[in-house]
C-alpha positions as CSV (number, residue, x, y, z in Angstrom):
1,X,16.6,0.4,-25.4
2,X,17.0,4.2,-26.2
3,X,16.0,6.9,-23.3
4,X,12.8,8.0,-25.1
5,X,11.8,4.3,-26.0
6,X,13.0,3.3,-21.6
7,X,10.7,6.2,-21.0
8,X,7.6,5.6,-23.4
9,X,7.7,2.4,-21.4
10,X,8.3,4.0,-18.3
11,X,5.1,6.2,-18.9
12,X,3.2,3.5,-19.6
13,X,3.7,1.8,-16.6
14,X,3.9,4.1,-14.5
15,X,0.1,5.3,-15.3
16,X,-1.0,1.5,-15.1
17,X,0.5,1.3,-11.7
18,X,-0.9,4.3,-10.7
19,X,-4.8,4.1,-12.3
20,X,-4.2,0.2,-10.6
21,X,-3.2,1.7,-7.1
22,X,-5.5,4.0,-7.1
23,X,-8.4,2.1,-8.2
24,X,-7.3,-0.4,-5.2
25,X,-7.8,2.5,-2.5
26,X,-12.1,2.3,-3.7
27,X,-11.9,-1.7,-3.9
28,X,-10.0,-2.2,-0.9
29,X,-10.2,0.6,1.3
30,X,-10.0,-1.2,4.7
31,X,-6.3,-1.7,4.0
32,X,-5.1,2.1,3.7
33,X,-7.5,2.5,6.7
34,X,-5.2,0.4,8.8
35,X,-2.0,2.8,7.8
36,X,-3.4,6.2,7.8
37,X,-1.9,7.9,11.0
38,X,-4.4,8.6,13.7
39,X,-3.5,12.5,13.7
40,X,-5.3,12.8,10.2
41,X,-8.9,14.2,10.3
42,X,-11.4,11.7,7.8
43,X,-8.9,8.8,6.8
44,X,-11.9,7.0,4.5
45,X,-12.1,10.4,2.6
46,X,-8.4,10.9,2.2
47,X,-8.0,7.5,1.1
48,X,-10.3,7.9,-1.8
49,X,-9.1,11.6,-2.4
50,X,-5.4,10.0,-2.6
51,X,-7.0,7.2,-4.4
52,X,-8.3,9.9,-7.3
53,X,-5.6,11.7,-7.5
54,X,-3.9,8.2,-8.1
55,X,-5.8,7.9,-10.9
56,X,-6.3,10.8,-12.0
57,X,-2.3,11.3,-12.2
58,X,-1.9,7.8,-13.6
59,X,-4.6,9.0,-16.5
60,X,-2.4,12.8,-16.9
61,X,0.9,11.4,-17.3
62,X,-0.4,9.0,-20.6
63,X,-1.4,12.3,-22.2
64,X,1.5,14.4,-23.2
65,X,-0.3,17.7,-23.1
66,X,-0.8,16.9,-19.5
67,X,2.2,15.1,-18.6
68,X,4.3,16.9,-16.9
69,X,2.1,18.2,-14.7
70,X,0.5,15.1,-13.7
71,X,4.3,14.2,-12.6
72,X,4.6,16.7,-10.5
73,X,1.0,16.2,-8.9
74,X,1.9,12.5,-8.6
75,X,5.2,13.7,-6.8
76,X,3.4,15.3,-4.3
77,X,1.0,12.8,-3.9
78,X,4.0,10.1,-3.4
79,X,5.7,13.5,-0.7
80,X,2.3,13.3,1.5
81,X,1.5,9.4,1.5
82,X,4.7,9.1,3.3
83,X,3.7,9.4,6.2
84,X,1.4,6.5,5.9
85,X,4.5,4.4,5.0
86,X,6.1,5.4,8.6
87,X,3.0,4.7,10.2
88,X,3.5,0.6,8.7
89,X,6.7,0.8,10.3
90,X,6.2,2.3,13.5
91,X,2.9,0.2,13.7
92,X,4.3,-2.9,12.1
93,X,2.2,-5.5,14.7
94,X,-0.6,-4.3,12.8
95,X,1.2,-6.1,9.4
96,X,1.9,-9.6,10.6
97,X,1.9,-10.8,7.0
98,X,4.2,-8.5,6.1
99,X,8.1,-8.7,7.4
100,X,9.5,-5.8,8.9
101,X,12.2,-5.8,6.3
102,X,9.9,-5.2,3.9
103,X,8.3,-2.4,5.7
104,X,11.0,-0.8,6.0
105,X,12.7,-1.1,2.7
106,X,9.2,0.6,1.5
107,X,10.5,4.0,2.5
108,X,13.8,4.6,0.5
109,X,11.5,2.4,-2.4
110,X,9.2,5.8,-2.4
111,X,12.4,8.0,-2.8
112,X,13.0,5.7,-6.2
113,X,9.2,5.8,-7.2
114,X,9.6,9.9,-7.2
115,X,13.0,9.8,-8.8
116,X,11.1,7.4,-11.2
117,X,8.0,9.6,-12.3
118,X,10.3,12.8,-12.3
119,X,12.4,11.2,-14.8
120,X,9.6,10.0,-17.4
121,X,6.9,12.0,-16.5
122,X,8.7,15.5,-15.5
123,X,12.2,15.6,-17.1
124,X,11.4,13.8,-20.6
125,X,14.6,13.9,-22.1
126,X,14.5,14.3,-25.2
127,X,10.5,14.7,-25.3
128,X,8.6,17.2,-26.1
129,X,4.9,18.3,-25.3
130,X,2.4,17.1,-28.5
């Protein structure tokens, strides 16, 4: 596969798995309730702002014009969730279903996701804007 074909496919999942997560945080919101740290004023409306900006970012990176703006917003999105990923870990009782392993393989994972969108979203070899 060439680098602009990997990241025409790489831009298309990326803003299904976006539109998906964020469309999850207004279906499901009871479970980003349970890892929003305590210290954060109005968790339910965070989690559907975050949930918005999921989408909305998952929406921006499928239009070129947009694109690489939508990266960046989605990699700053992915920079201030994090903290909700450390909250899983330090709270992990609260996630019986879930092993510790995998909580705490999550974090670095979230370092991969942003190196992920800046590469097909941001970077574009070989792309340009249309």
């Amino acid at each position: 596969m060439t680098k602009p074909l990997l990241q025409t496919f790489s831009i298309a999942l990326l803003a299904c798995l976006f539109i998906a997560a964020g469309i999850n945080h207004f279906v499901s919101p009871d479970v980003y309730l349970k890892i929003m740290p305590a210290y954060l004023p109005w968790p339910l409306a965070l989690i559907y702002v975050s949930g918005f900006f999921e989408v909305a970012g998952g929406i921006g990176v499928a239009v070129p014009k947009l694109r690489r703006a939508a990266g960046w917003g989605l990699i700053a999105l992915l920079v201030a969730v994090f903290p909700a990923n450390m909250e899983m870990v330090f709270h992990a009782d609260r996630f019986p279903d879930i092993p510790f392993w995998a909580l705490v393989v999550r974090l670095p994972l979230q370092g991969l996701l942003i190196a992920w969108v800046w590469w097909a979203a941001v970077k574009r070899v070989g792309a340009t804007d249309e």
